[in-house]
N, C-alpha and C positions, 0 to 999 in steps of 0.2 A: 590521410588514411582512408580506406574502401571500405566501407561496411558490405558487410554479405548478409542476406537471410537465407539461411539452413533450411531447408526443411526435414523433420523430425527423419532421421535412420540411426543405425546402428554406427556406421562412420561419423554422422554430424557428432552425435553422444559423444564418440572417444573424441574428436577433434576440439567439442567445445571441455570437456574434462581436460583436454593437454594443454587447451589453451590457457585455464583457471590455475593448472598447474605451475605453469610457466611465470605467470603475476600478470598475466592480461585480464581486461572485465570483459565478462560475456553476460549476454540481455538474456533470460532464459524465463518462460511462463512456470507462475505460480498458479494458484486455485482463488488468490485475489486480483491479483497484479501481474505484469510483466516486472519483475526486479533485476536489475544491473550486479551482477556478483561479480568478486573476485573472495582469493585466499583471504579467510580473517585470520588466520595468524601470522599475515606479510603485510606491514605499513604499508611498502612499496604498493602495491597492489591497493590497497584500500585507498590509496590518494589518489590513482587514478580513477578512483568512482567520485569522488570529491571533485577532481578537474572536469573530468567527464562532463557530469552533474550542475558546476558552477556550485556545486554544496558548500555552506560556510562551514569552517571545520568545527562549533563547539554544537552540531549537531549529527547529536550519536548514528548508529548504525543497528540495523537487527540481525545478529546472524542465525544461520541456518544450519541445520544440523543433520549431520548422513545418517547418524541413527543415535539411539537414545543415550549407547555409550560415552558419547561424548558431555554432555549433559554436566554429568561430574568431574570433567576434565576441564571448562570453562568456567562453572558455577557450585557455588553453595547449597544446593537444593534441598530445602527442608521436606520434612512427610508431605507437607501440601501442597508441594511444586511438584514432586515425585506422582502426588494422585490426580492430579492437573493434566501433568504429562501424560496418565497414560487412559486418562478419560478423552480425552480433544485430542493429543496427537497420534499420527498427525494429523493437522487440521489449522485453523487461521485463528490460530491463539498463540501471543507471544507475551512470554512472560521477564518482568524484569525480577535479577537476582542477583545477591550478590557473585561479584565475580573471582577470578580466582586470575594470577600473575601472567597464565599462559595468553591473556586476552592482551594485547596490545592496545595504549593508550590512545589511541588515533580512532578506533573502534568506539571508544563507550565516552569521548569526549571528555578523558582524565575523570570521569564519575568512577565510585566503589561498583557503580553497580553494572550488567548488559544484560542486553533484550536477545531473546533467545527463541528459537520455535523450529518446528518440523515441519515442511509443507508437504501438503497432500496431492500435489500437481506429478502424475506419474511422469511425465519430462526433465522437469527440477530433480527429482529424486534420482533418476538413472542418472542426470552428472552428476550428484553431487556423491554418492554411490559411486560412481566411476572415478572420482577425480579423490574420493576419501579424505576430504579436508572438510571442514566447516568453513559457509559460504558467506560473508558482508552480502547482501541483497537488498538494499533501497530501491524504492520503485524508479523503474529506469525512463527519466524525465529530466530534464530541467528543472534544476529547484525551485520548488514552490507553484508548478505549472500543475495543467491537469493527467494524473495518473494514465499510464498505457494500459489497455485493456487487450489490444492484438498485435501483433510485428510489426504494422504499419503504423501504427501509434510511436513506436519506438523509433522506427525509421526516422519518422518526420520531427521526430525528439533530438537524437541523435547521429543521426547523418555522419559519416568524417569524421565521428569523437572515438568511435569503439567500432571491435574489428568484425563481432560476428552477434549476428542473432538468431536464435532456436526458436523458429517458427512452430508454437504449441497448439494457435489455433484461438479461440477467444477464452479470455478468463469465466470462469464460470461467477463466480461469488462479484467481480469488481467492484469492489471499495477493499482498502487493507485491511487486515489483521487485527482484533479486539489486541491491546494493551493491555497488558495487568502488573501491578506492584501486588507479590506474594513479601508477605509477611506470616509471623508465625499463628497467629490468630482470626486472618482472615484476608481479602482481598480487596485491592481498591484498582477502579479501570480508569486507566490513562489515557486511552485511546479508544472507543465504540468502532465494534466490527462486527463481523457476520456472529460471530459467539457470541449472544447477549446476556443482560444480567440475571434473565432468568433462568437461564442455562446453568450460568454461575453458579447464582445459589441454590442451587440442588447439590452443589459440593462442598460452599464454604459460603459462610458472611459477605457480604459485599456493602463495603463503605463507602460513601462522600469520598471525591479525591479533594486531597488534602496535601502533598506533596507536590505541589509549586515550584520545588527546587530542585525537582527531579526534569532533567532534559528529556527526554524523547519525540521520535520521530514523528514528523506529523501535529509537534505540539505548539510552534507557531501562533498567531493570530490568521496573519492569512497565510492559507496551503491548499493544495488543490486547487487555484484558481486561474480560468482561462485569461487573454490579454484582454479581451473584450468587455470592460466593464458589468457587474451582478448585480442584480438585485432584488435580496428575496421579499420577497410582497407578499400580504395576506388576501388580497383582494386584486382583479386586476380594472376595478371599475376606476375611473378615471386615471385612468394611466394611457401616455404617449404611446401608442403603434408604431409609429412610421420607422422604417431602420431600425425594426426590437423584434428579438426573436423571442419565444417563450418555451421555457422548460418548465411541462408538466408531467406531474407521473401518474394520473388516468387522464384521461377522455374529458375537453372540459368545454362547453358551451357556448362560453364568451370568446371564443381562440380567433374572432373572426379578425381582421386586420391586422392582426401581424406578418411579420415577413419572411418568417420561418416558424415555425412550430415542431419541438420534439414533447412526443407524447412515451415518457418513457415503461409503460405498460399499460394493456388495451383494457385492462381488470382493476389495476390495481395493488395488484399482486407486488410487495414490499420487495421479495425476492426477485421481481423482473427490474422492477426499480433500480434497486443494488447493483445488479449486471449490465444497466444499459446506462446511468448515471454518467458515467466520463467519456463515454462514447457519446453520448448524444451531448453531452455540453463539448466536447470536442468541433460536432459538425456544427452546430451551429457558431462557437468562435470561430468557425474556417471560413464564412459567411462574409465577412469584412462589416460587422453589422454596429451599429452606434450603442448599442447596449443589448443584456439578455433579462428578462425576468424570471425568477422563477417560483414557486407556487410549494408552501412548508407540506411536510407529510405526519402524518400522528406522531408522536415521538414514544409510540409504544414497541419494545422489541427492537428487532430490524431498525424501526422508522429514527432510533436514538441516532444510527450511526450515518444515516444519509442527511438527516439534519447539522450533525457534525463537522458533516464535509460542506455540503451548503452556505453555513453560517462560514465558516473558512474561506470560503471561495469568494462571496459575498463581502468582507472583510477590507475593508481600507488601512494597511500600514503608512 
């Protein structure tokens, strides 16, 4: 198969909408991620993001949604999901809830429940608006590898696997989507994203996760990690250089003898962090390098979900 990259028009749009129509996956930029979609109410379609992918099937899927109507066509949404929705979406908040018949088992990995959300990526939107379906969207990689942030990311992902990619440009946010389990009483996050817990709780309670037996995506031990051996360090004093790159996200003193160095913001700035994070662990796995280190960030706000992905990447299965 030939992959193509689109760049963004008016014809790419209906092409990649006829093609989601049809049960092909199309790679198309989000406002976290580049995500792989196809139709989520056709198996068919949804296995080939799975082959695609190399994805194990009892890990679910999050779909997407052309507009809010749909909400209630897939899921159960209590008053708190409904004020949820229309505080964050859309935006990089996906919420698990119970579902409803029309969602196909292949989708939510045989669970009661699916993960569901609106993205705020003006690209995504025109398909999925054009294509009028609700869209399966995992981050389009290799399962378990590091997240695409631009079409080239994608490319070198999947090459050969899938037919077309919707060149949007770089992710803004780059890490996924905050997780949440809505219940009637309050909220628990499964997954740390750009929406963090202080966000939250200005809407609702925010608990301990405590549903362990709930699947979703990204919940793994290791996710997000390059081939290249991690390891996150608090310190880089006595530590081997030679063939070690170092991922920092300010500016750091000691950086001298390594073999590469990505400094993924010149401030510090959590937010520059977040958007440069799988691009810069990216180049330097492209490096052919004997290991990467890299260096924790606050774990206030923001710094919860770059630590998340970190510790994952870092991760020995």
């Amino acid at each position: 198969m030939k992959t193509e990259i689109l760049a963004v028009s008016a014809p790419a749009i209906e092409r990649a909408a006829n093609a989601l129509v049809a049960g092909e996956p199309v790679a198309l930029p989000t406002e976290t991620v580049y995500g792989l979609a196809a139709n989520a109410l056709d198996p068919v379609a949804c296995a080939r993001i799975f082959e695609a992918k190399d994805r194990p099937l009892n890990d679910p899927l999050i779909v997407h949604l052309p507009d809010i109507g749909w909400l209630a066509r897939l899921t159960k949404p209590s008053a708190l999901a409904l004020r949820l929705a229309e505080t964050f979406w859309p935006g990089p908040l996906t919420m698990v809830l119970p579902r409803t018949e029309v969602v196909p088992d292949l989708v939510t990995a045989g669970q009661g429940t699916v993960a569901v959300r609106m993205s705020a990526h003006p690209v995504f939107r025109a398909v999925a608006e054009a294509a009028a379906i609700p869209l399966a969207a995992p981050s389009a990689n290799r399962f378990g590898r590091i997240s695409p942030t631009t079409a080239g990311h994608v490319l070198s992902e999947l090459d050969g696997r899938i037919g077309i990619i919707l060149d949007g440009g770089a992710c803004s946010h780059g890490i996924e989507s905050t997780i949440v389990l809505v219940e009637d009483d309050g909220i628990e996050i499964l997954r740390h994203g750009p929406i963090t817990a202080g966000a939250l709780e200005k809407i609702a309670s925010v608990r301990a996760t405590s549903h362990g037996d709930i699947a979703t995506p990204g919940s793994l031990k290791s996710h997000y990690a390059p081939v290249t051996p991690l390891d996150l360090v608090e310190s880089l004093a006595g530590e081997a250089r030679e063939n070690t790159g170092l991922l920092a996200w300010h500016p750091v003193d000691d950086g001298a003898g390594f073999t590469a160095v990505e400094v993924l913001s010149a401030t510090g700035d959590l937010r520059e962090v977040a958007a440069n994070l799988y691009a810069g662990m990216r180049r330097l796995d492209e490096r052919g390098l004997s290991r990467i280190l890299a260096l924790p960030v606050p774990e206030d706000g923001l710094g919860a979900a770059i630590m998340e992905r970190l510790q994952k990447a870092a991760a020995r299965e």
